[in-house]
N, C-alpha and C positions, 0 to 999 in steps of 0.2 A: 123763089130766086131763080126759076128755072132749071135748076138740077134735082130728079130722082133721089132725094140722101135723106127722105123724110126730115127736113129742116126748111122750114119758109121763114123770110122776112117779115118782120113784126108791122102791123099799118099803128106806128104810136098816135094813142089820144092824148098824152101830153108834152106839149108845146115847151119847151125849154124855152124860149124866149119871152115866155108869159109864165107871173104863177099860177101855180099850181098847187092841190094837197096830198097830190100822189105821185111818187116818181115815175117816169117817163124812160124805159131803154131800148139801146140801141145792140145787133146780134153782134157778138165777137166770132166769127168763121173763121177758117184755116186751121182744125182742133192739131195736134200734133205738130206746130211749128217747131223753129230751131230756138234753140233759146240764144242769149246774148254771147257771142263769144268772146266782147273787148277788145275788137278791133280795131280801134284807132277811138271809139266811142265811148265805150262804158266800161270802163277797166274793173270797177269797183265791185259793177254789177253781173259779171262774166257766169253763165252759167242760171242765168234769171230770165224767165220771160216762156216759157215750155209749157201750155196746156192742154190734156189731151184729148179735151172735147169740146164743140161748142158750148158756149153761154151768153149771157145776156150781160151786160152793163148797163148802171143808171146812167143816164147821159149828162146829170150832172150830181153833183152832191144836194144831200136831204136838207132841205131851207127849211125858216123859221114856220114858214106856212105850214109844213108837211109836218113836221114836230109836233107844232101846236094844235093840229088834227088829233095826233096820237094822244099828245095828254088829253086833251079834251075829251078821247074816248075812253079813257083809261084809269084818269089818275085824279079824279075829285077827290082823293082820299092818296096821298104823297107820302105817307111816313114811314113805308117800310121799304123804297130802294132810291128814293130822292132821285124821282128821273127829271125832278126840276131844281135846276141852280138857279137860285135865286142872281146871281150875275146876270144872266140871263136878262134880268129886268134892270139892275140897276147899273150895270154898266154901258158904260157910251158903243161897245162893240156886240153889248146883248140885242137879241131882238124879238125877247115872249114875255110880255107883262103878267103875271097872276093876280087873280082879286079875287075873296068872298075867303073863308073858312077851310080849316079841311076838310071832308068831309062835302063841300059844295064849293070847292075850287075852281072856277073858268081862267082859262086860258086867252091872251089874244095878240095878236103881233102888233111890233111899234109902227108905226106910220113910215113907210119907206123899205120896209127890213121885209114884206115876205117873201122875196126874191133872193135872198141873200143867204147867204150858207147858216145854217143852224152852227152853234158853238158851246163851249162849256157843259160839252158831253165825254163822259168816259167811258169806258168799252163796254161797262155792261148798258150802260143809256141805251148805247149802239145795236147790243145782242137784244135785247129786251124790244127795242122798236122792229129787228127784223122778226122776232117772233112773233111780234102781234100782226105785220104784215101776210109772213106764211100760217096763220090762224083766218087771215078774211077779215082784217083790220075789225074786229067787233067792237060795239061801244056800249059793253056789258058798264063800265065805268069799274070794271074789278080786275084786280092782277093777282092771275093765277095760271095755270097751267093750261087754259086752253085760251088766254090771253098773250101776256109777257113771259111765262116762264117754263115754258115748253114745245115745241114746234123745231123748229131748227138748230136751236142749242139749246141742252137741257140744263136749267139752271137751278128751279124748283124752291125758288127763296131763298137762293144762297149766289157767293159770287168767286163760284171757284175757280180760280188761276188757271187753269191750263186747258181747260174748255176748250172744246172744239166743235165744229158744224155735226149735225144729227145726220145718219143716210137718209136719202133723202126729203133730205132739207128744198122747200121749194126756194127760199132767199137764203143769202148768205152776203158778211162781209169778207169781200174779197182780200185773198190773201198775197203772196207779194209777186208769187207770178202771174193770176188772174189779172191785178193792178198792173203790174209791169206791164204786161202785153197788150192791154186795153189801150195803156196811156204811149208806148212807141212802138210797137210792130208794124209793119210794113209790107207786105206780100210780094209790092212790084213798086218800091218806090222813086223809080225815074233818078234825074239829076246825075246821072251817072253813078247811081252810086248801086251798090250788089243787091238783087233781087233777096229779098225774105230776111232782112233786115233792120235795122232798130234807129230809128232819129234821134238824137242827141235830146231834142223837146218833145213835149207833149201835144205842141202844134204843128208838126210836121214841115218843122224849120229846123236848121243849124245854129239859126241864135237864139230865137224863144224870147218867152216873156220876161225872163229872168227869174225865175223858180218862184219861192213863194212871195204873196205879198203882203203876208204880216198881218195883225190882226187890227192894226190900225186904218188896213186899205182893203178892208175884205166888199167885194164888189158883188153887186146880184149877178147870180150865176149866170154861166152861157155867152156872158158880156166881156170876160178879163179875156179872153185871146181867140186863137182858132181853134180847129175841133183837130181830134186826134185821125188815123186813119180810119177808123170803126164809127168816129162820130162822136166821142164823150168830150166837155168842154171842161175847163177848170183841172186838170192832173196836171196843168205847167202853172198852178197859183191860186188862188183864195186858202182857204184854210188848209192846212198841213190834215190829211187825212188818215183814220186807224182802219189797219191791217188786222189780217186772222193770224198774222205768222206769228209764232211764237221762238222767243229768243232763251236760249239756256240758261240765265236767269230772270227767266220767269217774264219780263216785259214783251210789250209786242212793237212790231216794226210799226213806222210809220209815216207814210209815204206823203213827202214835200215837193215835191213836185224836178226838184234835181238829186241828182247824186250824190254816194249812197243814199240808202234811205233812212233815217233817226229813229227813234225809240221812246217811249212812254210807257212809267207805269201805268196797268192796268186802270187805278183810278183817278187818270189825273183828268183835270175838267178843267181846261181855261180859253182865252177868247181867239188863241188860233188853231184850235183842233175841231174839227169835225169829220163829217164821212157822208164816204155814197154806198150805193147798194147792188149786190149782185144778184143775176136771178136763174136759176136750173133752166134745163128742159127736158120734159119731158120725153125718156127714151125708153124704146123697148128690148132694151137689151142694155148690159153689161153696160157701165163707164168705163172708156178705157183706163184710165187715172184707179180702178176696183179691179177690173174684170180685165186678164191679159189680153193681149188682139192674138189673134191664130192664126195660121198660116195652113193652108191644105195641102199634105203631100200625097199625091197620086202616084200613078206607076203601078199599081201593085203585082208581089207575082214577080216583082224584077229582079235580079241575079245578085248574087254575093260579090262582096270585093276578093275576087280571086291573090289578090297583093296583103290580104290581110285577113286570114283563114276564114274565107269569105263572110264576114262581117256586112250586115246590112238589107242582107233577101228577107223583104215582110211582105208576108201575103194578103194585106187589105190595107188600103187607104186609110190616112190617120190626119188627125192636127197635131202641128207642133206650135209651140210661142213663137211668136216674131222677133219678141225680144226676152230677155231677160227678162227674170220678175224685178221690179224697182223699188225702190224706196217706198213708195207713196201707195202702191198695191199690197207690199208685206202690212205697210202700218194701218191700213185698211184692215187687213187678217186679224191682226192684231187686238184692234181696238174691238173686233167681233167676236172674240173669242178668248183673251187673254187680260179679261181682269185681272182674274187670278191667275199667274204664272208659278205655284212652286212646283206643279207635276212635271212637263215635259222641259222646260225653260226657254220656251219658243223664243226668248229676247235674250241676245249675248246683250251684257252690261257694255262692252264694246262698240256696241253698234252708236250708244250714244259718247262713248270718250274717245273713240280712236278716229283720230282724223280723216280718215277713209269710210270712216262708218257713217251711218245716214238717218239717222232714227232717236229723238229723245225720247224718254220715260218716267212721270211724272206719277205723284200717290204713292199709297201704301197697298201692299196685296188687297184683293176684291175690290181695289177702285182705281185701279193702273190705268194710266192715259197714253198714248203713243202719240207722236206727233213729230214730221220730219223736220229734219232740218231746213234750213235758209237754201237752196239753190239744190236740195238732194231727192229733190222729187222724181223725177226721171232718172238719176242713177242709180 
């Protein structure tokens, strides 16, 4: 992209305009934006939209084609996480027929539909296809752990609640500020309107496509409207898409393309929900979002505050935080080191019930889960 920051622009091999059986993204830049203030725009969303480092975006949500891949590579043998809904086939909004056996199951798309946003998936459908993604999409035809059930979220045969992405995870579904700021951030967006700021749509319009469009008018992707600033198509409409955010009880957000965002239990599976996919990059160093940013204070050797019995004379150069440690870096500690919390109690129960606090806490001692709240990432 021409700047020194060890980040280049991606040359994508797949075409959003055409299917495809593998998603296609587009880089999200600007890592440390402002987040939403609800300024005359997004009241609902205030304090939404703040990531602290590049990433990737699919550019559009995972269609029937890309799916159908996945089972096929995966799932000739369906009876232990049902990553196929049978709706899927027999309804007028499905679009992956199944034929033969368990055991020798194919898969294959309706006439029309491999463009079109995959559906009738629930979250773990969702974690389970990122997994086999950051595993190297294998077509071992088995689900296990270096297939569907381990890689980016560790789920291991089971579908527990309050899961969250692995350290380095190379995929992830994006959570609700990743999504946010994919689908209206703005860096410099003209029209008079304030530099580094949030468009009311997903299309980098005032009016938009009208948010979602139902599961009765779900259109092949990349087709329903314009592209956002970053380039992802479909966040102003086709299916209502799942979030990683998780809400205090227990459901997760789920981003429809207007304001606020709605919610699903973890397993619901019908024909207006789906998802697209997020992707790491590869850094050599700290995420900021983990690892604090520093700051270098020099001088050293420099004189006391004579106003304050002189307080301050250090004799060598040091780092300080830039900021505060935040939300989203404690519950990083956290989750590293604090399964079991009865020795030191590194977690006030406060942090998750006091309005001010920033941090839920989920399980029983030795399998304690951290996870921030909705907008308290950065604080």
């Amino acid at each position: 992209d021409g700047y020194r920051d060890n980040f280049e622009i991606l040359t994508l091999k797949s075409d959003p305009l055409r299917p495809n059986d593998v998603p296609g993204f587009v880089r999200v830049a600007n890592p440390k934006n402002p987040d939403e203030d609800g300024a005359g725009y997004d009241v609902e969303n205030a304090g939404v939209g703040y990531v602290g480092e590049i990433y990737d975006m699919a550019t559009t949500e995972v269609t029937n084609r890309m799916y159908a891949r996945f089972l096929n590579a995966i799932a000739k043998s369906d009876s232990l996480y049902g990553l196929y809904n049978t709706n899927m086939g027999t309804d007028g909004a499905g679009g992956i027929v199944r034929s033969g056996s368990n055991g020798r199951y194919r898969y294959t798309v309706k006439g029309g539909f491999q463009n079109r946003p995959v559906n009738f998936v629930s979250l773990y459908d969702t974690l389970r296809y990122i997994n086999w993604l950051h595993n190297g999409m294998p077509s071992s035809g088995v689900q296990n752990a270096s297939t569907t059930e381990n890689g980016a979220y560790k789920l291991l045969g089971a579908n527990p609640r309050d899961v969250i992405r692995n350290a380095g995870a190379k995929y992830f579904l994006p959570d609700q500020d990743e999504w946010h700021k994919a689908a209206f951030f703005d860096p410099n967006p003209g029209q008079g309107r304030p530099s580094e700021s949030y468009w009311p749509y997903a299309d980098q319009t005032e009016s938009g496509p009208g948010g979602n469009f139902g599961s009765s008018r779900l259109n092949p992707v990349a087709t329903s409207a314009g592209r956002s600033h970053y380039g992802t198509f479909d966040q102003g409409g086709n299916v209502r898409e799942w979030t990683e955010t998780i809400l205090p009880d227990g459901q997760r957000l789920v981003a429809e393309g207007v304001r606020p965002m709605g919610a699903a239990l973890t397993t619901s599976e019908n024909a207006g929900l789906g998802f697209r996919v997020g992707r790491t990059l590869p850094v050599a160093f700290g995420s900021p979002l983990v690892k604090p940013a520093l700051t270098k204070v020099g001088a050293e050797f420099n004189l006391g505050d004579d106003t304050n019995r002189r307080m301050g004379a250090v004799a060598y150069e040091f780092n300080m935080g830039t900021y505060e440690v935040n939300n989203a870096q404690y519950a990083a500690f956290l989750n590293a080191v604090a399964k079991t919390d009865s020795f030191y109690g590194l977690y006030s129960t406060r942090m998750g019930t006091d309005a001010q606090g920033g941090i839920m806490r989920r399980g029983q001692n030795g399998k304690f889960v951290y996870f921030v709240k909705p907008g308290f990432g950065n604080k």
